[in-house]
C-alpha angles and dihedrals in degrees: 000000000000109000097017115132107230115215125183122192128188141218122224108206141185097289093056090042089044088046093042105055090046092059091055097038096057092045084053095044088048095046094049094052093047088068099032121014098022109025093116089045094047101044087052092040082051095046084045095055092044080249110164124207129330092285094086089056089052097048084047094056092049099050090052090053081042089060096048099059099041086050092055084044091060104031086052086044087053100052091045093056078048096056090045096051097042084058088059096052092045089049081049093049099247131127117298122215124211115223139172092260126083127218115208130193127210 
């Protein structure tokens, strides 16, 4: 196995596309009745809070986004390092896993 490149794709199933489009769905939704269905409530909820300007909504929109993706990063990180040690094990004869990633050699 010296010199092989190891690849691993994923496969992003129902539950991350479900979850996914939740997640932007609800940042559109909140966005849209900010402006239009909310906008009294929110600006006293804001003032409230000692929330200043519409900038905090937006970091915190992209640190949301932010967190996605660095979730799916290290999920998909640790189930690499998974994959690779359960190799090892099966080389050595000891018992495989299935799991939803796919290790490649070229």
């Amino acid at each position: 196995m010296l010199g092989l490149l190891r690849l691993v794709t994923t496969v992003a199933g129902t539950a991350y596309a479900a979850i996914w489009v939740a997640a932007i769905g609800s940042r559109l939704l909140f966005a849209y009745s900010a402006s239009h269905w909310f906008a009294p409530q929110i600006a006293s909820f804001s003032r409230a809070a000692g929330i200043d300007g519409s900038s905090a909504y937006t970091a915190a929109f992209v640190i949301m986004a932010l967190a996605m993706v660095l979730t799916r990063v290290a999920v998909t990180a640790f189930r690499a390092a998974r994959i690779a040690g359960d190799e090892h094990r099966a080389v050595a004869g000891l018992h495989h896993r299935h799991t939803h990633l796919h290790s490649h050699a070229h």
